[in-house]
C-alpha distance (Angstrom), angle and dihedral (degrees) to the residues before:
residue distance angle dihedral
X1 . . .
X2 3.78 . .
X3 3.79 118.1 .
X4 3.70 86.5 -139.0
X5 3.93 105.0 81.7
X6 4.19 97.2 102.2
X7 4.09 95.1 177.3
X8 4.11 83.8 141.0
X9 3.91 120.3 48.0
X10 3.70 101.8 -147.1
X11 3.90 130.5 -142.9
X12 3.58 129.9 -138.1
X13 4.02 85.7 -105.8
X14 3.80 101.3 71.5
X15 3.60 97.0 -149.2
X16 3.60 92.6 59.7
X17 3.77 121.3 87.5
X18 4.11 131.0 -172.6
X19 3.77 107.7 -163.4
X20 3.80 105.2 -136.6
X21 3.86 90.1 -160.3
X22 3.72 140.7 -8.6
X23 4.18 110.3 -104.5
X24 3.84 99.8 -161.6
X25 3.98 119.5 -68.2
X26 4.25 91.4 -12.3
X27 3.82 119.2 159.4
X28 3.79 136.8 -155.2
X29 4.14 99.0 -83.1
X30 3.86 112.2 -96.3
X31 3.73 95.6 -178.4
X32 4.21 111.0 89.6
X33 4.10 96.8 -103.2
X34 3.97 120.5 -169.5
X35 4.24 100.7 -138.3
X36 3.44 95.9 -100.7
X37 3.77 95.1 48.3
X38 3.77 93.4 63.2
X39 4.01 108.9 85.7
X40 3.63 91.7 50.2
X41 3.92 87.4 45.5
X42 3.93 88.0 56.5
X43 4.24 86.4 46.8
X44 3.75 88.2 57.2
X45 3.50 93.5 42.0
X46 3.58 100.1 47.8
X47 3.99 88.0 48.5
X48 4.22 91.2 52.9
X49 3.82 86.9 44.9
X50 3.81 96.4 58.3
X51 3.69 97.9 42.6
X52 4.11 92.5 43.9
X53 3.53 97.4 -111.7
X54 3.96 106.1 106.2
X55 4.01 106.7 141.4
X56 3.76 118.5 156.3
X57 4.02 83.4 -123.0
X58 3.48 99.3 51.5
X59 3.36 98.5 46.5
X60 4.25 81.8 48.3
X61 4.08 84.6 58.4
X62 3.47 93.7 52.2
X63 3.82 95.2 41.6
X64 3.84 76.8 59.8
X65 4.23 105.4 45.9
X66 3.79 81.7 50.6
X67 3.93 104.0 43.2
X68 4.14 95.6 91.3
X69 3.66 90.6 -171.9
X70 3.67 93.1 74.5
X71 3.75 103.5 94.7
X72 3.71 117.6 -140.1
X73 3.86 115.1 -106.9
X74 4.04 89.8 -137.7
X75 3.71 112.8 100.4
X76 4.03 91.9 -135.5
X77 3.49 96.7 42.8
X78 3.85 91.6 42.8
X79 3.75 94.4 51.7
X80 3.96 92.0 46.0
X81 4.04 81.3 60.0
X82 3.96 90.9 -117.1
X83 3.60 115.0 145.6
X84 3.46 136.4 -138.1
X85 3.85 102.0 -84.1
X86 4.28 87.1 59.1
X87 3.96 77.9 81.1
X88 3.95 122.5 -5.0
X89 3.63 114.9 -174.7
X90 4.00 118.3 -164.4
X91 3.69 98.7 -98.5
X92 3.79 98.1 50.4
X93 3.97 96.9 41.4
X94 4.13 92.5 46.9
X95 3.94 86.1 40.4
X96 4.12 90.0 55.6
X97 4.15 94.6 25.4
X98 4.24 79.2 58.2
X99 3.68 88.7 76.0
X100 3.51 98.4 59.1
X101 3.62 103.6 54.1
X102 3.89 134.8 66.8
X103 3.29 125.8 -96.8
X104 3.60 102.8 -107.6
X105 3.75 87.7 53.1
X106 3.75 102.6 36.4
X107 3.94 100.1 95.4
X108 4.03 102.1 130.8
X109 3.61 116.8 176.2
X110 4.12 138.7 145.1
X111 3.78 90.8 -106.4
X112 4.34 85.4 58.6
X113 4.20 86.9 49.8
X114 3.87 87.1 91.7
X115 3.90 90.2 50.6
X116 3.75 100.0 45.6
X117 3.96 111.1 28.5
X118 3.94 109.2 18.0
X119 3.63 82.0 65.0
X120 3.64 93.2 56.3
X121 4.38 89.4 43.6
X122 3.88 93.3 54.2
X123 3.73 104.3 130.2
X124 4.20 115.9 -77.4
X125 3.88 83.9 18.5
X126 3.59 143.1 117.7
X127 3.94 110.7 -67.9
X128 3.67 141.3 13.9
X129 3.81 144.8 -143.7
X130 3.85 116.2 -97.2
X131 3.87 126.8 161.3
X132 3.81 141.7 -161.1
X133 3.93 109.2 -122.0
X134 3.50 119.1 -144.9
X135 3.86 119.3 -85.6
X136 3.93 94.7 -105.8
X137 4.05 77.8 64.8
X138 3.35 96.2 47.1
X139 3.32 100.1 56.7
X140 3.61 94.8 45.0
X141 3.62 98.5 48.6
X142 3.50 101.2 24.7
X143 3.72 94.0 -138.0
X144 4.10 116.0 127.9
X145 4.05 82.2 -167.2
X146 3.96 142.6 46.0
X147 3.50 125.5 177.1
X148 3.83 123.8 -115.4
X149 3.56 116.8 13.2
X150 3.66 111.2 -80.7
X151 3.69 95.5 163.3
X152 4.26 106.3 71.0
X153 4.13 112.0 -132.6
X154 3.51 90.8 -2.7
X155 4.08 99.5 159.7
X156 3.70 81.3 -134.8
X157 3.37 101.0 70.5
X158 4.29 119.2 116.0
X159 3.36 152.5 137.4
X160 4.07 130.3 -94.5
X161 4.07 123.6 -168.4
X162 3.85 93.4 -97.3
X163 4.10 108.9 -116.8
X164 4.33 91.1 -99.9
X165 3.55 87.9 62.9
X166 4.30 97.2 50.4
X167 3.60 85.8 50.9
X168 3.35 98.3 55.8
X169 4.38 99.4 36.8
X170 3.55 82.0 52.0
X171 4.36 102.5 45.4
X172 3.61 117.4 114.0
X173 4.14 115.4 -87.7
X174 3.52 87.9 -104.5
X175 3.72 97.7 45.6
X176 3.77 86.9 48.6
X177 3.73 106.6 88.1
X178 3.72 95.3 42.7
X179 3.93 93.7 46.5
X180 3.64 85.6 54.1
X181 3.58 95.7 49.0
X182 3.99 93.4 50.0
X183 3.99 86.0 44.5
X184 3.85 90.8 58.7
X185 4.00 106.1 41.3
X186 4.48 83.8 42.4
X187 3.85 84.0 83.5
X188 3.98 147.9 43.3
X189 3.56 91.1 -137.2
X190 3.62 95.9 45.9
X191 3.72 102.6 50.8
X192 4.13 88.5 48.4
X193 3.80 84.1 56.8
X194 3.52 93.2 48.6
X195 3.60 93.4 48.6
X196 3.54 91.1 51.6
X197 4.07 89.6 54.0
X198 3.87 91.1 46.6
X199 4.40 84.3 55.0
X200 3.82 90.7 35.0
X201 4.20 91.4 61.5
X202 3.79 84.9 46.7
X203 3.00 118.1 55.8
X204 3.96 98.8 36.9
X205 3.88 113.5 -178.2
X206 3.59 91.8 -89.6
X207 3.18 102.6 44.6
X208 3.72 117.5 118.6
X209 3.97 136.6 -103.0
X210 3.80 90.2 -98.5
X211 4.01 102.7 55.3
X212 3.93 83.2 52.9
X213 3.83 94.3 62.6
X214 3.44 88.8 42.2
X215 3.40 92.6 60.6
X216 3.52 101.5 33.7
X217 3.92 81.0 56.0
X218 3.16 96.6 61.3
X219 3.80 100.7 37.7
X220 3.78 87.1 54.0
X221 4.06 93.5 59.6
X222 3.20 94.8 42.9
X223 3.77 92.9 51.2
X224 4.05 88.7 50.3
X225 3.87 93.0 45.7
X226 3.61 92.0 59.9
X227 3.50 91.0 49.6
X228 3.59 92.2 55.9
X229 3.98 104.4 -94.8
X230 3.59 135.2 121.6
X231 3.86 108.2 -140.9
X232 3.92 122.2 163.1
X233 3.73 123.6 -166.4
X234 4.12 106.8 -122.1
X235 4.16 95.1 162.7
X236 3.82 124.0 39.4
X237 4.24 120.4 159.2
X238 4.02 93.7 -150.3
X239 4.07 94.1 122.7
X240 3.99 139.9 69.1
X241 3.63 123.3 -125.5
X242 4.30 114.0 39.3
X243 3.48 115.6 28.8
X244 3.65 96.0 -144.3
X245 4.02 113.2 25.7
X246 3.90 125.2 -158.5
X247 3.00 108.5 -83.3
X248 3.67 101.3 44.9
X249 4.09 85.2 45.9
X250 4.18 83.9 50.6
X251 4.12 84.9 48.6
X252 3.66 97.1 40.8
X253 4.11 92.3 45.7
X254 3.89 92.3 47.6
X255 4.13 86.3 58.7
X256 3.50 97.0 43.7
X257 3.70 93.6 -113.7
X258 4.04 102.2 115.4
X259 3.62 106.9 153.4
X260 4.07 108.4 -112.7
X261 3.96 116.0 -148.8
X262 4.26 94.3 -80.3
X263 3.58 95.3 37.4
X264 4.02 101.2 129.3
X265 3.94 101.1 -125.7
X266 4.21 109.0 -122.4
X267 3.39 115.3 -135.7
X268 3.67 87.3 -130.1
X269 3.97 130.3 -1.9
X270 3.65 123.5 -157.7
X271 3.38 124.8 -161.2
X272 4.51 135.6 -153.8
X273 3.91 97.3 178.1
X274 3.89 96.3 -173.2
X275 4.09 89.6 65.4
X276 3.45 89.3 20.6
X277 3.65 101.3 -146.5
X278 4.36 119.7 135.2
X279 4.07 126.9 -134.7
X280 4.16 106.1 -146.6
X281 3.68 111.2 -153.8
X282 3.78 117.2 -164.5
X283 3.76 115.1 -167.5
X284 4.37 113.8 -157.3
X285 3.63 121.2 -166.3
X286 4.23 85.4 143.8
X287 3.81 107.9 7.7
X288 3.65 134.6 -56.2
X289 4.10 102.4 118.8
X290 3.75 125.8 165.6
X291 3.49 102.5 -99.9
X292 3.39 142.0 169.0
X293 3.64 95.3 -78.9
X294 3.05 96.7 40.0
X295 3.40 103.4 50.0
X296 3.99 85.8 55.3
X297 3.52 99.3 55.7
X298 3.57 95.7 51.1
X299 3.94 88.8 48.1
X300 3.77 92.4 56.1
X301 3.84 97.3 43.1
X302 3.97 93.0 48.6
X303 3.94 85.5 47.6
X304 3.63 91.2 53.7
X305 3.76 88.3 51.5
X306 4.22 90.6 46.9
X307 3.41 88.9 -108.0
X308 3.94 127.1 132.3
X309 3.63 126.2 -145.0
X310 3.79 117.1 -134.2
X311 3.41 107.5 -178.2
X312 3.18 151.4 -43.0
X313 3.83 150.1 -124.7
X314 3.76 140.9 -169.4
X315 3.86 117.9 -166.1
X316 3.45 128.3 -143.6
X317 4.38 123.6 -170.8
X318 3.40 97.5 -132.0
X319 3.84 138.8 -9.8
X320 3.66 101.1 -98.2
X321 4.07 82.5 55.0
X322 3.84 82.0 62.0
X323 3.80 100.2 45.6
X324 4.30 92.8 39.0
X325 3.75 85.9 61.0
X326 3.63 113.4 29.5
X327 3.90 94.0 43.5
X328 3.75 75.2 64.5
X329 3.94 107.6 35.0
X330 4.32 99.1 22.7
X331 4.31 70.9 -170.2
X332 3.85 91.5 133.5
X333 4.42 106.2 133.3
X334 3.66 113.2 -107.6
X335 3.93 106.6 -111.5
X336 3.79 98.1 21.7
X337 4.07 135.4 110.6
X338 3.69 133.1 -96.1
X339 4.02 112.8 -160.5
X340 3.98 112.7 179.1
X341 4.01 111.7 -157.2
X342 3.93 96.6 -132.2
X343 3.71 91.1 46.8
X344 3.88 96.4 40.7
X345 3.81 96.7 138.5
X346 3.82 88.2 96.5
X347 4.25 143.4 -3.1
X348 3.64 132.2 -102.5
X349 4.28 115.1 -131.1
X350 3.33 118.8 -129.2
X351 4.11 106.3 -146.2
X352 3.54 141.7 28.0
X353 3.79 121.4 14.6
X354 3.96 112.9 -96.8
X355 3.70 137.4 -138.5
X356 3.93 111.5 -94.5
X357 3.75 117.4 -93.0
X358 4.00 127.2 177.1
């Protein structure tokens, strides 16, 4: 890691930081950081942050794979001067990542690997599977390292920062942002993190009733554009005072959709005037669901209008919104769309179960 990557000025008084600029969503560090450790820790975090992944522990296990003055515990690798992130099993990342965290947070065990690295090895993300053959291998091949992990329950199996992610810890400040903006739109996976970050940072758990349509708004669209459809949003109920201002009366009216005296007001109504069919989003941060009802109603009154309905959505802030109310109501429409703010790279169906797709 290059000693070049200033993000933090740093006083005389090493526990005293002065940001030099804000990267995205980043935070005061919580992890315990020797001086020199702390522009690579705000790399890592930065990089967690935008794909919706920041723990304290993870970012500890990547403070780890990328610290190359950890020697590796394995005589072969130790003597060929690798260190520790060349192949990082469980046991010695959590036993080094330990360090780093507080005490009330510091519990590091096998049974947390599934919270705190197989989030960071999901496919197009942040590490990958390597392995140690055996020394009969070794010799043969002369490799100390093979990708994946061929061998099963080898105790030599780990994970290594794959070669995207040095590149871009190590870019120049200036070449940071951009790097990291190419590294999140060159994969699926990546850009439905991303866009869960961007919703995550919105819609923060105080955050009121309006931001979450917003946001659900505009997740919805772009959701339906990449599918191929051309929705616009001509109703939204984000503001005090009129429920339905001029101009989305004037673009309601021209449609044929004016709302009569028992229409039951959408949270947000999005319109694709060549098929024209609708998408109702309902965002809940008290009540106010798509339900069964509900969903009926609005069926019949767009069908009277010649309208279709194609779907619809209800938004929730943040999954334990979801489970505090449904555990109670279990009121959610069969057939329609979940989409939870902090998770708002992708939707949740409603219905039957569905045939896998990637």
């Amino acid at each position: 890691m290059p000693e070049d990557l200033p993000l933090f000025e740093l006083d005389p008084d090493p526990d005293s930081l002065i940001p030099l600029r804000r990267l995205g969503s980043m935070r005061m560090p919580s992890l315990k950081l020797e001086q020199h450790e702390v522009p690579r820790y705000y790399r890592i975090q930065r990089v967690l942050s935008a794909l919706n992944l920041y723990t304290d522990q993870r970012a500890a296990v990547l403070m780890v794979l990328t610290d190359d003055a950890i020697p590796h515990h394995h005589p072969a690798l130790a003597d060929a001067r690798l260190p520790l992130g060349a192949c990082g099993t469980t046991a010695q990342v959590f036993e080094h990542a330990i360090h780093y965290l507080a005490t009330s947070s510091a519990k590091l065990d096998r049974e947390a690997r599934d919270f705190h690295v197989a989030p960071l090895h999901r496919p197009g993300m942040l590490i990958e599977r390597v392995q140690i053959p055996a020394a009969p291998e070794r010799k043969s091949t002369g490799k100390l390292l093979v990708e994946g992990w061929p061998k099963a329950k080898s105790q030599f199996s780990g994970h290594r920062v794959t070669s995207e992610v040095q590149e871009l810890l190590a870019a120049s400040q200036e070449d940071f942002e951009k790097l990291l903006g190419e590294f999140l739109s060159a994969d699926t996976m990546r850009e439905r993190q991303a866009r869960a970050a961007q919703a995550s940072e919105r819609v923060a758990s105080d955050s009121p009733h309006a931001e979450l349509i917003r946001v659900a708004r505009d997740a919805q669209i772009g959701e339906l554009a990449r599918q191929g459809r051309n929705y616009e949003c001509i109703y939204i109920d984000d503001t005090d005072g009129d429920r339905v201002s001029e101009s989305e009366a004037a673009e309601l009216e021209t449609r044929g959709l004016a709302f009569g005296g028992n229409w039951r007001y959408p949270d947000g109504l999005l319109v694709d005037d060549d098929a024209q069919e609708v998408w109702i989003i309902d965002a809940v941060t008290s009540d106010g669901e798509v339900d069964e009802n509900r969903a009926e109603d609005f069926v019949k009154a767009f069908e009277e209008r010649g309208w279709g309905v194609a779907g619809f959505t209800t938004a929730y802030r943040t999954y334990a919104d979801m489970v505090r109310r449904q555990a109670v109501v279990r009121n959610l429409a069969y057939g329609s769309n979940v989409w939870i703010a902090e998770d708002g790279g992708r939707f949740l169906n409603v219905g039957p179960c569905r045939r896998y797709e990637a």
